[in-house]
C-alpha positions as CSV (number, residue, x, y, z in Angstrom):
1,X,-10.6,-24.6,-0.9
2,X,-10.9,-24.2,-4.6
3,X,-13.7,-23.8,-6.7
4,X,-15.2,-22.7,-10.3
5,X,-16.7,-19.0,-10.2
6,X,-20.4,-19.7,-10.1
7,X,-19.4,-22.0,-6.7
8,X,-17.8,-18.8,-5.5
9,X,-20.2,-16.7,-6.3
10,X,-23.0,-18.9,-5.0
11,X,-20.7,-18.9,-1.8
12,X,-20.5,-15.5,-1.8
13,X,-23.7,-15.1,-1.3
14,X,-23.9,-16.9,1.9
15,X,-21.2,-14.5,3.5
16,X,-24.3,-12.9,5.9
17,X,-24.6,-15.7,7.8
18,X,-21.2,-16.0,8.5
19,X,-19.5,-14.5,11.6
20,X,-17.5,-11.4,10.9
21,X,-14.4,-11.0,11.7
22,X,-13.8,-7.7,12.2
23,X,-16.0,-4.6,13.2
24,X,-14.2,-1.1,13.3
25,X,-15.4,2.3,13.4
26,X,-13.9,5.3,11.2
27,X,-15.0,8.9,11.0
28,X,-16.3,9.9,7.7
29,X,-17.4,13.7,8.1
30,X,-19.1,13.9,10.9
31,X,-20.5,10.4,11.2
32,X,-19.6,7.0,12.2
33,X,-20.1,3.9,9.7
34,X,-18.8,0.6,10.2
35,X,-16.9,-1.0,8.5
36,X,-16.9,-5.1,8.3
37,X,-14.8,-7.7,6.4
38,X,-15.9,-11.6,5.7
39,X,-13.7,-14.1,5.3
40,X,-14.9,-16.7,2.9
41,X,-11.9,-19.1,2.4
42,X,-12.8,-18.8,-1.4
43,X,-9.7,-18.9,-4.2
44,X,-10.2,-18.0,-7.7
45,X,-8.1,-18.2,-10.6
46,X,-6.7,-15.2,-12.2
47,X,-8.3,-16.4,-15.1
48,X,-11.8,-16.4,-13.6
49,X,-11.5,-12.4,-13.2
50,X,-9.7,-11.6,-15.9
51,X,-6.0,-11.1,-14.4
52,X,-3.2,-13.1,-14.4
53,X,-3.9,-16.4,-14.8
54,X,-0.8,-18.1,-13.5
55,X,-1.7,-16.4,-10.3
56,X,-4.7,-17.3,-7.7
57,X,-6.4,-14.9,-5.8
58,X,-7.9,-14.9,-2.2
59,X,-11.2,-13.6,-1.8
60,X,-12.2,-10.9,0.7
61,X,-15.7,-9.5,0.8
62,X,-15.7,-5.7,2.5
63,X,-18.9,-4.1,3.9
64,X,-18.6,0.1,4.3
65,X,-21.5,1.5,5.9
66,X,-24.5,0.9,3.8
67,X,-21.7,-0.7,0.9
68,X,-22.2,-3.9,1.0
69,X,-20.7,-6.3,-1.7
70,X,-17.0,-4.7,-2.1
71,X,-14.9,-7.9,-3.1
72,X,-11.4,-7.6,-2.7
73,X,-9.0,-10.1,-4.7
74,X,-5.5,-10.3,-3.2
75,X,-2.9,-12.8,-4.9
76,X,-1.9,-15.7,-2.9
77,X,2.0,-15.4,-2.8
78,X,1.8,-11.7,-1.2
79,X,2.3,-11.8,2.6
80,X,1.6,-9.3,5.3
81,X,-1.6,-7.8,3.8
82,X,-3.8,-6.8,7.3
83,X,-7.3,-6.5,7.5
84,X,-6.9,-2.9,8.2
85,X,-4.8,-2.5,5.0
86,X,-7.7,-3.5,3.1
87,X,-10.7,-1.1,4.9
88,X,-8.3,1.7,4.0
89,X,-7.5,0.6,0.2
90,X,-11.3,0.4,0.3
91,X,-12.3,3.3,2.0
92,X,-9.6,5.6,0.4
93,X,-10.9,4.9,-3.3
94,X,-14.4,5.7,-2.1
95,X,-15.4,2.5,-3.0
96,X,-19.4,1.3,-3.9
97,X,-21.2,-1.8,-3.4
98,X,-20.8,-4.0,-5.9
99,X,-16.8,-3.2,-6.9
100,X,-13.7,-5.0,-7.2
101,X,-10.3,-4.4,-6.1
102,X,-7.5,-6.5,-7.0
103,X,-4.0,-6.4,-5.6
104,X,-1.6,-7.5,-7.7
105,X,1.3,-7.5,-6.2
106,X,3.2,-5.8,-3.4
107,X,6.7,-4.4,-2.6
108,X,9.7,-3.3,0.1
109,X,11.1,-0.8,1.3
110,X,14.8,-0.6,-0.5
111,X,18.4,-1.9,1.4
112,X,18.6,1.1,3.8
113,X,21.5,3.7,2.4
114,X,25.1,3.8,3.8
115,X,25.9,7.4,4.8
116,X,29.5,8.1,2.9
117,X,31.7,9.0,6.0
118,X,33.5,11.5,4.1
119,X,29.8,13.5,4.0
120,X,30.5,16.6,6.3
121,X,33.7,15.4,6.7
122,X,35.0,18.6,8.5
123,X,31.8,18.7,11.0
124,X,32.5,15.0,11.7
125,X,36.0,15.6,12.9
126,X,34.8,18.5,15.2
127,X,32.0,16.9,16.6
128,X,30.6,13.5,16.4
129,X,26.6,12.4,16.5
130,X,24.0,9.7,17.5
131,X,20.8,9.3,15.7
132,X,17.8,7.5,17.3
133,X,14.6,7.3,16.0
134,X,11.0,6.4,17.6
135,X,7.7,5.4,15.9
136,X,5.1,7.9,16.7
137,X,2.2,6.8,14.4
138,X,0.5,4.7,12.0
139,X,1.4,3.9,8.0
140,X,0.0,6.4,5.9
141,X,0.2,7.0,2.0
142,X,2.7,9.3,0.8
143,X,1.9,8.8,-2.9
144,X,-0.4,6.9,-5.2
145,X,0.1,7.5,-9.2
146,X,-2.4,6.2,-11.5
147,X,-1.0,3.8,-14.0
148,X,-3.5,3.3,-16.8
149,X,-7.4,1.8,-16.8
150,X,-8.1,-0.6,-19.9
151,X,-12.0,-1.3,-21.1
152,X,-14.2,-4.4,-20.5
153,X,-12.6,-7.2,-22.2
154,X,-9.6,-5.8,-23.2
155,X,-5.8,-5.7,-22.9
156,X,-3.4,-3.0,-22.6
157,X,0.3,-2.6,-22.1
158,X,2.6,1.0,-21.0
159,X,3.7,2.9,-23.9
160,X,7.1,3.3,-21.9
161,X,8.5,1.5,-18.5
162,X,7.2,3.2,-15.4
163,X,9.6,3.8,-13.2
164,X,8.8,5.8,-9.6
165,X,11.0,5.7,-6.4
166,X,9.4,7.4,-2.9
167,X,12.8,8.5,-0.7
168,X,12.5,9.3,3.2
169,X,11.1,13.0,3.5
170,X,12.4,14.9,6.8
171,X,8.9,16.7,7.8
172,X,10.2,18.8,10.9
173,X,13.3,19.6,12.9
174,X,16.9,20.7,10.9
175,X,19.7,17.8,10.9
176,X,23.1,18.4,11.9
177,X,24.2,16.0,9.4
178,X,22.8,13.1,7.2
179,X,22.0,9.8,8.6
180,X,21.5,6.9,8.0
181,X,18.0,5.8,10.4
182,X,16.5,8.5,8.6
183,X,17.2,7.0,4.8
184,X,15.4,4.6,2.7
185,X,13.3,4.7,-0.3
186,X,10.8,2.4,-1.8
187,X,11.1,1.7,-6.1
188,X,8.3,0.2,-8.0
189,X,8.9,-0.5,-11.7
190,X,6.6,-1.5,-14.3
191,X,8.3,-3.1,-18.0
192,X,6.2,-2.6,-21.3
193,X,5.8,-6.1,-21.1
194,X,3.4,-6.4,-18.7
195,X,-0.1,-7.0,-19.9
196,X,-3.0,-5.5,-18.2
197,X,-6.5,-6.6,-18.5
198,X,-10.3,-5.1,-18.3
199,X,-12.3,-6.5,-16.6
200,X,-14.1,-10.2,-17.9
201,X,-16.8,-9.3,-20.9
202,X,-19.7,-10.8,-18.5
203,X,-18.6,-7.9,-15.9
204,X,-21.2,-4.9,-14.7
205,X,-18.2,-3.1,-15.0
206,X,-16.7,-1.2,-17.9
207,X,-13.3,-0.5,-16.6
208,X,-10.2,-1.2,-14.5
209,X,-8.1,1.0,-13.1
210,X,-4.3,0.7,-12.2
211,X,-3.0,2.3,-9.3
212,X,0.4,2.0,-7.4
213,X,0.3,3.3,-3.7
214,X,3.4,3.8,-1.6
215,X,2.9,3.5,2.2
216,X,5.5,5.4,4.7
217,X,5.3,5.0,8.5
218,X,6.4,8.2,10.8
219,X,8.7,8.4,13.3
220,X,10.4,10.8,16.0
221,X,14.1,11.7,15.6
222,X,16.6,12.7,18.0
223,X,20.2,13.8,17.0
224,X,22.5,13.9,19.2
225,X,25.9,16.3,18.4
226,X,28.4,16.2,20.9
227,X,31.9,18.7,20.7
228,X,35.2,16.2,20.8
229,X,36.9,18.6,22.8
230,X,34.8,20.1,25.3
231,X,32.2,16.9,25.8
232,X,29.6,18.9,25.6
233,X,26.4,18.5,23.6
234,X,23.6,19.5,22.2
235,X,20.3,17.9,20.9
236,X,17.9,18.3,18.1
237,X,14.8,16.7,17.3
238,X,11.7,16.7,14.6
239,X,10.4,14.0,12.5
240,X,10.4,11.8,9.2
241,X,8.4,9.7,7.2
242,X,10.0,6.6,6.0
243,X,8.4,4.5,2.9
244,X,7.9,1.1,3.8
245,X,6.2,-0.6,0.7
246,X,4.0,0.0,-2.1
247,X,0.9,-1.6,-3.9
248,X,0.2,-2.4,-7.0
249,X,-3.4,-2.4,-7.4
250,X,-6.7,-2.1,-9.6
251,X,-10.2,-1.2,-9.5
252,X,-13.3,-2.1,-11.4
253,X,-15.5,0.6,-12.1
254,X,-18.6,1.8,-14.0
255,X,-18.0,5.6,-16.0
């Protein structure tokens, strides 16, 4: 359901009589908060918050302990944004009632590497191995690199194209030999072309910030070598973060 911005925000005040859809509790220190999210079923142009206005956004409305108010813009054509996603972009930034976040846009994990065969060639004659990996946690961010803020009402562009690539990072245990379950990197890039905006000039806000975030999920390993001759074989084992996906996102802020 579409509507103009004073029909959203007139709806968005109704969002505490609606039912919430999801209650959770994080530790913060040493006390619990809850943490809510409405849905609202709003869209707004990108025009109406000062982004992109070929694009429409979906709106979210976060509540973080006693934070009420955190609105949370996410582009229509990205797919596979949870609920949980959003707590922890909002929760991670430290976010205060009455802020914006807007996700822009949202990419994958790069085609897995090929392993060259001819890499430890004469330890792959001798022996030969088997790589398995198991999941053994939840995403978490390996990286997120501040792009630029611009003011209230302005528009910005890079001075030069941003260009940052997150690879696979072995965090325990010592490989026999490369492999490929344990590859993969994740590349966002940014041309000076790209226009960034502050936020709208009827905005409490005096600035956006731009933000990617790169996501990695962790996993076991187990490697396998066995001796061609003999048959017999030994194991190894540790762990690996592999990057999944990153964010490209911004924040509305009073400083």
């Amino acid at each position: 359901m579409r509507k103009k911005l004073s029909a959203s925000l007139l709806a968005l005040t109704l969002i505490a009589s609606m039912p919430v859809s999801l209650q959770a509790t994080e530790k913060q220190s040493i006390e619990s908060i809850t943490v809510s999210q409405n849905h609202t079923n709003i869209i707004v142009s990108g025009s109406e918050i000062n982004a992109d206005d070929s694009v429409e956004y979906v709106v979210h409305n976060l509540s973080i302990g006693r934070n009420e108010g955190i609105t949370v813009y996410v582009a229509t054509d990205i797919g596979g944004i949870t609920e949980e996603q959003l707590m922890d972009l909002a929760m991670r930034n430290e976010l205060r009632g009455g802020e914006h976040v807007i996700i822009h846009s949202v990419g994958y994990k790069d085609k897995d590497t090929t392993i060259n065969p001819d890499d430890n060639s004469e330890a792959r004659i001798l022996f030969s191995y088997q790589t398995t990996t198991t999941g053994v946690g939840r995403s978490y961010i390996m990286q997120d690199t501040f792009l630029t803020s611009v003011a209230r009402g302005m528009i910005t562009t890079l001075s030069r194209t941003f260009s940052e690539t997150v690879n696979a990072r072995v965090t325990s245990g010592n490989l026999w030999v490369a492999a490929a379950e344990l590859s993969g990197s994740v590349t966002s890039t940014v041309n000076v072309q790209r226009q960034f905006f502050g936020p709208p000039e009827n905005s409490p806000h005096n600035t956006r910030e731009f933000r990617v975030r790169f996501e990695g999920t962790p996993f076991g390993w187990r490697q396998t070598r066995t001796n061609n001759l003999t048959g017999n074989s030994e194991v190894r084992t540790g762990a690996v973060t592999i990057p999944q996906r990153y964010t490209i996102y911004s924040i509305d802020r009073t400083v």
